[in-house]
C-alpha positions as CSV (number, residue, x, y, z in Angstrom):
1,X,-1.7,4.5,-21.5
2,X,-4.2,1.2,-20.7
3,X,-3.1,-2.0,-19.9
4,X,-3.8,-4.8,-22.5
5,X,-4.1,-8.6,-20.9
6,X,-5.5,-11.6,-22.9
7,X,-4.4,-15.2,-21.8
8,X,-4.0,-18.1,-23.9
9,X,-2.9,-21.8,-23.1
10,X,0.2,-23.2,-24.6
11,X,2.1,-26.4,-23.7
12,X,0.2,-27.0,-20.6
13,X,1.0,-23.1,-19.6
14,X,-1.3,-20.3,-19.6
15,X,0.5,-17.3,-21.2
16,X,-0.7,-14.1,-20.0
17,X,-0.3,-11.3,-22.3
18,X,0.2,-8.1,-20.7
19,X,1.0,-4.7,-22.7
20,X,0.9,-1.2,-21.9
21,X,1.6,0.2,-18.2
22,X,1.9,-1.7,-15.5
23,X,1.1,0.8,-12.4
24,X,-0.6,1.7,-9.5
25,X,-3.7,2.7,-11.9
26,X,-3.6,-0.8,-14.0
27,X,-2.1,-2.9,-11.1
28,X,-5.5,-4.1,-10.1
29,X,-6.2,-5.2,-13.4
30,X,-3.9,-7.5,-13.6
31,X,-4.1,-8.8,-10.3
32,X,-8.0,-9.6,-10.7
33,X,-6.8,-12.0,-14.0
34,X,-3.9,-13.5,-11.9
35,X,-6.1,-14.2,-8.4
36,X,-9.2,-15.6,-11.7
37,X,-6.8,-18.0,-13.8
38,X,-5.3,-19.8,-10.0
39,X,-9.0,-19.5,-8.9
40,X,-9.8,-21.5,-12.2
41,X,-7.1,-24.0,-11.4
42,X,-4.6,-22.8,-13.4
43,X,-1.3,-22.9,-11.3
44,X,1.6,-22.5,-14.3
45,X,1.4,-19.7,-15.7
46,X,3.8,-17.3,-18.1
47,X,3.5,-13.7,-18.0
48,X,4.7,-12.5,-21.7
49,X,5.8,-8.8,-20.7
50,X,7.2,-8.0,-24.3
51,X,4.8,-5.5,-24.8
52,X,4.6,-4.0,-21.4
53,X,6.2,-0.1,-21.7
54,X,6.2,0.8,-18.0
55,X,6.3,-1.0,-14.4
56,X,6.2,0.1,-11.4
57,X,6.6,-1.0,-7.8
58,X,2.8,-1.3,-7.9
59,X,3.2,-3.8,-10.8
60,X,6.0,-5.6,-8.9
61,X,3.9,-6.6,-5.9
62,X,0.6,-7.9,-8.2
63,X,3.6,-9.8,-10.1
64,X,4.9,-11.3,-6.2
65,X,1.5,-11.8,-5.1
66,X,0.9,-13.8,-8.0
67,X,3.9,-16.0,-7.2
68,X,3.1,-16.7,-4.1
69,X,-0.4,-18.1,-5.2
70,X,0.7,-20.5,-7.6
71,X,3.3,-21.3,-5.0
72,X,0.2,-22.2,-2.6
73,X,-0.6,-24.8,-5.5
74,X,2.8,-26.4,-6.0
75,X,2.5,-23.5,-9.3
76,X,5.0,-21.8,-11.3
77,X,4.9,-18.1,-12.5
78,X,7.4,-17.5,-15.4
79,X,8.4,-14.1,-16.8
80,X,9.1,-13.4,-20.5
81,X,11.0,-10.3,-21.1
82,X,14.0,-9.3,-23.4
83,X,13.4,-5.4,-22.6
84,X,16.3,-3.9,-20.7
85,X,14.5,-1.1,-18.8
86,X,12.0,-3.5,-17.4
87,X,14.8,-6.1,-17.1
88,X,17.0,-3.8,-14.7
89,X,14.4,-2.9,-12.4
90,X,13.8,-7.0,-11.8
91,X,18.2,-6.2,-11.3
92,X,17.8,-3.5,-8.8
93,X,14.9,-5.1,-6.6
94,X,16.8,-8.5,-6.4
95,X,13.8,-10.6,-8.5
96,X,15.8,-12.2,-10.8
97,X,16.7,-14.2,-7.9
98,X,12.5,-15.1,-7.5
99,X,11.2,-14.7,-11.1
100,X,12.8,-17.3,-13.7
101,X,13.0,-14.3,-16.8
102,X,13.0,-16.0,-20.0
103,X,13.9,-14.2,-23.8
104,X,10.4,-16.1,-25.4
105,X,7.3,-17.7,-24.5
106,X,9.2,-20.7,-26.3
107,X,11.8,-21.1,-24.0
108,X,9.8,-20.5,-20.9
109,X,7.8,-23.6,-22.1
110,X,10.9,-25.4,-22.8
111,X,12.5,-24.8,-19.4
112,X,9.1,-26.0,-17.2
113,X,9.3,-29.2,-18.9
């Protein structure tokens, strides 16, 4: 399976939506529209991972790396997720402790404000 991305803005957030696999094949993919949208300026973003099927530790580290450059930028990096397979790896690793997870793109908004 491919890896679907298209970003939008919303509320003063860019929402990145990401479907498919996130892996060490589509990683990089990912990672390129993450390091484009802070090299654009855009420092808050929201990754909407509702449709993503599959992550890996690969996916993981492009989501980290991402963190840590809007960090750089006094930036936020949101996840949205209601999945629970995707949700317990987040469990397991110990990044629900660096990744605020939100249940909808909605609330994510509502909870940078």
């Amino acid at each position: 399976m491919d890896l679907s991305l298209s970003t939008r803005t919303e509320g003063g957030r860019t929402i990145v939506e990401v479907g498919g696999e996130i892996d060490v094949y589509t990683a990089p993919k990912l990672r390129e529209q993450l390091v484009e949208l802070v090299n654009e300026g855009q420092f808050h973003l929201i990754v909407d991972m509702e449709a993503v099927d599959f992550l890996d530790s690969t996916g993981l580290g492009v989501l980290v790396g991402g963190l840590k450059r809007v960090r750089a930028h006094e930036g936020s990096l949101q996840l949205v997720c209601t999945q629970e397979r995707i949700l317990k790896i987040f469990r397991i690793t110990g990044l629900t402790k660096v990744f605020p997870i939100h249940p909808s793109v909605a609330a994510a908004i509502a909870a940078s404000d």
